[in-house]
N, C-alpha and C positions, 0 to 999 in steps of 0.2 A: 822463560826460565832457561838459564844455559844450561847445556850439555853436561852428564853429568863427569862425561871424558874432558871437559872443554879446561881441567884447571888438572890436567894431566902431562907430566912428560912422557914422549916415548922412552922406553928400556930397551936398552942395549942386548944385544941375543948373549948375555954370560950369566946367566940362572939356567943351572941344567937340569936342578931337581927344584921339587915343591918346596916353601916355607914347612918348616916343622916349628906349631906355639903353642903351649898350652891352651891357650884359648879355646884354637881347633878341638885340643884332645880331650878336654870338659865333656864335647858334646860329638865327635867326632873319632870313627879310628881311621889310618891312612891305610890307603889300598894300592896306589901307582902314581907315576908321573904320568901326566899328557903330554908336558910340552914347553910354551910357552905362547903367549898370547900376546895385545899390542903394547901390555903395561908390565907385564910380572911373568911366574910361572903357572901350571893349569896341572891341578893335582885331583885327581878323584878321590875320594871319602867314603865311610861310610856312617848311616846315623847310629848312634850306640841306642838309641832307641826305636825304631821301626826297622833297621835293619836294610834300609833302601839305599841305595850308591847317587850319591850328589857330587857337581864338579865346583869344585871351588878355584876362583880365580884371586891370585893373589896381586895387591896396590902396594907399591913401597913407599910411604909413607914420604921419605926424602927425598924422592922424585915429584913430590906435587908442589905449585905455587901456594896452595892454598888448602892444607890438610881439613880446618875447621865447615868449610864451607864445602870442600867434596865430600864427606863426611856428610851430613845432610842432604846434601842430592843423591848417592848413593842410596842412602837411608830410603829413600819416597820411592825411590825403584819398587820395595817392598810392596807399598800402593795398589801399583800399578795389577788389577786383574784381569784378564782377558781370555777367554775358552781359545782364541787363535793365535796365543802368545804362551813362551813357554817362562813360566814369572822366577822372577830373585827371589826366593825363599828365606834367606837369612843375610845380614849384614854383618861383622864382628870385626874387631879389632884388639888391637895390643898396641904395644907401646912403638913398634915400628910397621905394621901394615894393617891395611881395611882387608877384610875376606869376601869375596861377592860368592854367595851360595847359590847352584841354584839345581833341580833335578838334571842326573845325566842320561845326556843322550848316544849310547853308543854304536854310532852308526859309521865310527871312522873319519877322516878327511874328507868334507865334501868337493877339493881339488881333486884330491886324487879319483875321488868317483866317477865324477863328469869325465878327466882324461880318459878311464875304460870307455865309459858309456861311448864316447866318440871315436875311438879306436875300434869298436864294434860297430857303429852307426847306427844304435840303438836308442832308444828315447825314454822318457820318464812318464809313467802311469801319471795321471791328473791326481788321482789319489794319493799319492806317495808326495807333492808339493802340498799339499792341506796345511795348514798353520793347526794342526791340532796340536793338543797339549802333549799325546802320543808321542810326537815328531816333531814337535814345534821347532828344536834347534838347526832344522833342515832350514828351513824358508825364515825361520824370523832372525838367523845369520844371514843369508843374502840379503833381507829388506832392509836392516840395519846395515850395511856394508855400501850398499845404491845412496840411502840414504843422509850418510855418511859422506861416503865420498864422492859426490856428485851435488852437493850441495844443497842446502834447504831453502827450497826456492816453494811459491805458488804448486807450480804441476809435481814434484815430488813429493809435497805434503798432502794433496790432494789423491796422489796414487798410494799412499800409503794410506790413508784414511778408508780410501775405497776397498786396500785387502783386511783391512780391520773392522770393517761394518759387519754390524750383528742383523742387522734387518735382512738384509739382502745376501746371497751365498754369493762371496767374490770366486769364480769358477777360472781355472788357467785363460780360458779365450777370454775372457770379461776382460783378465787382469792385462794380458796382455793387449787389446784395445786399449787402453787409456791412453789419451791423448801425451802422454809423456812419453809414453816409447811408440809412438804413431809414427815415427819415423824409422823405426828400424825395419828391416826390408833384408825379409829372410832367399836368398835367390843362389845359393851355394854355386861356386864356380865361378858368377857373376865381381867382377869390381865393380870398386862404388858408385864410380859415375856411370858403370851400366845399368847396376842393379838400379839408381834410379830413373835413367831412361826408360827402366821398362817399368817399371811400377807407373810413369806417368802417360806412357802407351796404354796398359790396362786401363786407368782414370781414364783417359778421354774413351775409349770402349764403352764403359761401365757408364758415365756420363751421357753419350750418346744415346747407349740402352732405356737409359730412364727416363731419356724426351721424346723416346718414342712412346711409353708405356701406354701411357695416357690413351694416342690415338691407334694404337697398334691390338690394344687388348682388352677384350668385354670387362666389364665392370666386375661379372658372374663369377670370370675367370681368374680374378685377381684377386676378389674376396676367398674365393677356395683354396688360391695357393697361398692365405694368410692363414687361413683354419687349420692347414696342412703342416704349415712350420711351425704354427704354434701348438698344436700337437704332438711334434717331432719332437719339439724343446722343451724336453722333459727337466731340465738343471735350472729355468726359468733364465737365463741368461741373455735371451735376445739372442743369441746365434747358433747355427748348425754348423756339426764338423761337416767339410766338404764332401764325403763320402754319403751321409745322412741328404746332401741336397742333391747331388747326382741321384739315388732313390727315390727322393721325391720327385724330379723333374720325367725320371722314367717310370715311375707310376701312374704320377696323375696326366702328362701333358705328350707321353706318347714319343716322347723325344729318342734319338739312339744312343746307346751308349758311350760311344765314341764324342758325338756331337755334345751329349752333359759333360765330358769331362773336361772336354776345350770351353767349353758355355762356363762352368765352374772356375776352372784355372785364370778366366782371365778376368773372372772378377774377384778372385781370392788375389787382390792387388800387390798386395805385400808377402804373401805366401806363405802366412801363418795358419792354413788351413783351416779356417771356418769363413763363414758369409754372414753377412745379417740381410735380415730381411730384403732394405732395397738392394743388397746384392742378387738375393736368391730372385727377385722381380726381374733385375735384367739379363743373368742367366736363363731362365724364363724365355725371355723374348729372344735372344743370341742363341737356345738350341732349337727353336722355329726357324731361324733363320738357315741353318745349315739342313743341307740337302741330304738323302740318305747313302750313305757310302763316304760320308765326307771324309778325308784322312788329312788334309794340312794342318798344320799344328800350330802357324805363326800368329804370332797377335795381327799383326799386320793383315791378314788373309780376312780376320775380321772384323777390323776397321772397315777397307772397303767395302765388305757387304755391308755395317750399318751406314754409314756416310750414304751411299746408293740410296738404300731404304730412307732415311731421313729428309735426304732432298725430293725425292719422290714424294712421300706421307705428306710434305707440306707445300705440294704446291709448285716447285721453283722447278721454270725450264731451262730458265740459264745461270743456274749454280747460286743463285742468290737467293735468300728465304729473309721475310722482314719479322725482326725480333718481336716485334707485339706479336704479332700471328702467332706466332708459336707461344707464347707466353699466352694468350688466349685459347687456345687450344688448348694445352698442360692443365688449364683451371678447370677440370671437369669431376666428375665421381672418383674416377678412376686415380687422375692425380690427389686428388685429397685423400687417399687410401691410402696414399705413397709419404705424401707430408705427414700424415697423423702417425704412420706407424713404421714407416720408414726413414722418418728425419730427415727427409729430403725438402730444399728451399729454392724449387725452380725460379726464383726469381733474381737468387743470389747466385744458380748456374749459371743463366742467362744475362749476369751483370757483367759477365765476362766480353760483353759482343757489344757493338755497337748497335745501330740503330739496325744493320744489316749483317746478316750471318753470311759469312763468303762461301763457299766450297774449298777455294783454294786455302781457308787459312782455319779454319772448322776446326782440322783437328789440335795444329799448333794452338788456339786459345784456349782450345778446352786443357791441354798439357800444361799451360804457362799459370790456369786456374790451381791445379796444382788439386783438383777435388773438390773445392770451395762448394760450398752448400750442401754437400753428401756428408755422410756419417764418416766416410775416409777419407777426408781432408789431411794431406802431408803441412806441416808446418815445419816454419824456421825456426822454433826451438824443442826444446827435449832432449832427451836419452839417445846420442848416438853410437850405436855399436859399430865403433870403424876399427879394431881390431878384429878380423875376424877367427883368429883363433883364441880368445880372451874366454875366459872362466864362463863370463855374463851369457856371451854369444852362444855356447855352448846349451847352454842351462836355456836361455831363450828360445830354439833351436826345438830342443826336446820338449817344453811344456806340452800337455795338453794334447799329447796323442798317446796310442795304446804303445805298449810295450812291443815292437816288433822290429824287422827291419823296414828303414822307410822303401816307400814305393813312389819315386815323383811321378807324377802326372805334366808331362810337358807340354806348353803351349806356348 
């Protein structure tokens, strides 16, 4: 069905006040201007029977190709009900424009918002992005706006599907994993071709970490730190904020604190602050690996220790390790722990390597994998945020942490 904007002209910004129609005033008295929006002007109302303030958006009528037929798609808007959408309440017309009704939400400009918030370096409650009907005009104006302007493709109708789902709570970290914006790569300060370099530095880490898991860590040990997250994850999401698995890693595994928060950083790859499971596994195995007092903070620092660890665990004295070995190795309790509930496809890490794993080139394939077979796989298409001061980045940036100022964690 097309868009119900799709038989729309843009309007010119010369509407400075709201339509005034009888129509409105049947059932409606007038309260302010808003504005203007991408078709008309944006007037608030009020109902002359309940007394509640709704925003009305005004269509001019001789700006459309096709009045008969937006007229009807307009209409089904109506339809449309959803507890995480804020819906069109009414449709109406006159002899020269549609009126789109619907409840007002006065929360302001959410350009303007975000500018403070980031002028402060403050973030947004997960609560306060909810699609409830509360608030809905917050978030279901950006998902229409992505959705919009970025075109309706596979992976954007798919990530809008996923914050519309009624079965499952779409939570900020959820929303933000989906494979549509898997490539955005939050690394403030960082340009783009570094902030990717170093996400792909993390990956082969993180990758490394998880072909140790197998021969590195009891069976015991790996089902309790599954009991442990999934206890922790209380939102049912599959993930923990980064802060929640530094805790767990210092409670259950003895680790220092220092060591969980470079073990955490460097597998929170994209720097959105949370982990899933096979993340929290190879952080896991990366703050064993650091010694007590440790203070370096470079990814680098811990590459070498696993690269070390790796060629040792399996065997190789002159840098070379044969890919069955290892792929027979990974097939044990421990790795099926990892596949079932981590998403992890040692076989599709491993597709990366030839018959023989070098030393010298170890970490360049795992980088050039790019993640392949892990739940953090970067890909070649999606949602890129290459503006980094743009509205989206912004609002991306702030999901899904408390209200405070941030505190990086550098590694």
């Amino acid at each position: 069905m097309p868009s119900p904007t799709s038989a729309l002209l843009p309007v010119a910004n010369t509407l400075a006040v709201g339509v005034r129609s009888f129509v409105l005033q049947q059932y409606y008295t007038f309260e302010y201007d808003l504005g203007l929006w991408a078709f008309g002007a944006v007037q608030v109302i009020k109902d002359r029977r309940s007394g509640t303030l709704k925003t009305c958006k005004a269509v001019e009528k001789t700006r459309l190709m096709d009045v008969h037929g937006t007229g009807d798609r307009l209409r089904r808007l109506t339809e449309i009900q959803h507890p995480m959408l804020l819906p069109v309440t009414d449709i109406l017309e006159d002899s020269s424009h549609f009126f789109i009704i619907s409840p007002h939400a006065a929360g302001g400009d959410m350009g303007d918002w975000l500018d403070r918030l980031a002028s402060d370096e403050e973030v947004i409650e997960e609560e306060t992005c909810d699609l409830a009907e509360s608030g809905g005009l917050l978030l279901l104006w950006v998902v229409l706006v992505i959705f919009v302007a970025w075109g309706c493709n596979l992976a954007n109708h798919d990530f809008v599907q996923t914050l519309l789902a009624e079965d499952v709570e779409c939570t900020a970290p959820l929303a933000l994993s989906h494979p549509w914006l898997r490539n955005v790569l939050l690394r403030p300060g960082l340009a783009d071709d570094l902030a990717r370099e170093d996400a792909l530095r993390r990956l082969a880490c993180y990758q490394a970490a998880l072909l140790l898991v197998p021969v590195e860590m009891a069976h015991r040990d790996l089902e309790r730190l599954l009991k442990d997250f999934q206890r922790m994850d209380q939102d049912g999401d599959a993930l923990l904020a980064s802060r929640l698995a530094m805790q767990l890693l210092l409670a259950r595994r003895g680790a220092t604190k220092r060591g969980s928060e470079v073990a955490v950083g460097v597998c929170d790859v994209r720097g959105c602050g949370t982990v899933d499971f096979s993340a929290m596994a190879a952080a896991a195995l990366m703050a064993d690996l650091l010694p007590d007092g440790f203070m370096k903070q470079r990814v680098d620092d811990m590459w070498s220790a696993l690269q070390q660890l790796f060629f040792e665990a399996y065997g190789s004295d002159d840098g070379m390790v044969d890919r069955s070995v290892v792929l027979e190795k990974v097939s044990n309790s421990v790795g099926g722990l990892l596949e079932k509930y981590g998403d992890v496809e040692f076989e599709e890490i491993l597709g990366s390597f030839d018959d023989d794993i070098y030393q010298e080139s170890f970490q360049s394939r795992l980088m050039d994998s790019a993640g392949h077979g892990t739940p953090m796989a970067l890909f070649e298409w999606g949602f890129l945020a290459e503006e980094p001061d743009s509205w989206f980045a912004s609002l991306y940036r702030s999901c899904g942490q408390p209200m405070r100022r941030r505190e990086a964690v550098r590694c």
